[in-house]
N, C-alpha and C positions, 0 to 999 in steps of 0.2 A: 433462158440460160443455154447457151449452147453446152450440142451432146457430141459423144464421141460413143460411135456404136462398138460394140463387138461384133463380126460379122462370121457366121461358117458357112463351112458349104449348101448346108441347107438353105440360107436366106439368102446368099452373095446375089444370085441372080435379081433380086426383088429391089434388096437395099442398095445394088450398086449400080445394077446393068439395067434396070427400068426405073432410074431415078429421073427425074426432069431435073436437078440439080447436077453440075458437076460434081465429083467423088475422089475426094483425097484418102486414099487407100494407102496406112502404113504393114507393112509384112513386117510381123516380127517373132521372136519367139521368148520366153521369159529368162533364160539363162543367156541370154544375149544382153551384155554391159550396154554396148550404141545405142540396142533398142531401148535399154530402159531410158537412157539418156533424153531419147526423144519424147518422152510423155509428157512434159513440161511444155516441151516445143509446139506436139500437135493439140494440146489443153489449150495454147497461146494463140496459134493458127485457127481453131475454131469458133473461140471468142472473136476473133478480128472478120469472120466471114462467116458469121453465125445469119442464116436465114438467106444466105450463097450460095453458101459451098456443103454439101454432107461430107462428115468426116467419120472412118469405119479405120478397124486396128482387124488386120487375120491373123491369128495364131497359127506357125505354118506347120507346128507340132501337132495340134489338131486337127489341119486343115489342109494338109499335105499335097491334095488333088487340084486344089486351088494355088499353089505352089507351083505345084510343076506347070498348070494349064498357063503359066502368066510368068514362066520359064524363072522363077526369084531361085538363085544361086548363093545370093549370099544378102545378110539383112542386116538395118532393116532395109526396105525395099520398097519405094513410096513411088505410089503410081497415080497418077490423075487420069478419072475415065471421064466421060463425057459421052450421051446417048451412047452407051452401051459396050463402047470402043474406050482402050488404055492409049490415052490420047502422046503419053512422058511417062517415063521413070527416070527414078534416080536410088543408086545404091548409096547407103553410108548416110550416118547419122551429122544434121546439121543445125547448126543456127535458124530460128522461124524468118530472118528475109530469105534464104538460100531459096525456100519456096515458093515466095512470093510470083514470083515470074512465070512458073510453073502453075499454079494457081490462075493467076490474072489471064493467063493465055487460054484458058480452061472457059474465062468468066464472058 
């Protein structure tokens, strides 16, 4: 079954930046309507690239430092790293193909 991790500062480096998988990283925060919108989306996204792609949610009200190091302004805030490096982002909640491309380009 694909997972969709939680990640904070303390594990970001482990789960996302020494991953041998590419890393579909959503920023978001709970009082944030777009972000909840996308839960659905990235549940849907890591069904379709499950054993891919790892997929991790920051909470950037927890995780603030990891905000700003990855400069997120405004969320959610979906970033694809790849060895170690934020390969894409993209601000604002979307439909799961808007990703796809972002994703594949990763893969």
């Amino acid at each position: 079954m694909a997972e969709v991790l939680h990640v904070t500062e303390n594990n970001f480096e482990e789960v996302v930046l020494k991953s041998e998988l590419p890393v579909f990283v959503d920023f978001w925060a709970s009082w944030c309507g777009p972000c909840r919108s996308m839960e659905p989306v990235v549940v849907e996204l890591a069904k379709k690239y499950d054993g891919k792609v790892r997929f991790c949610k920051v909470n950037v009200d927890e995780n603030l430092a990891l905000a700003q190091r990855y400069r997120v302004m405004s969320i959610p805030a979906i970033h694809i790293f790849k060895d170690g490096e934020s390969l894409e982002n993209r601000v604002g909640a979307g439909p799961a193909p808007e990703y796809f491309d972002m994703i594949e380009g990763a893969l």
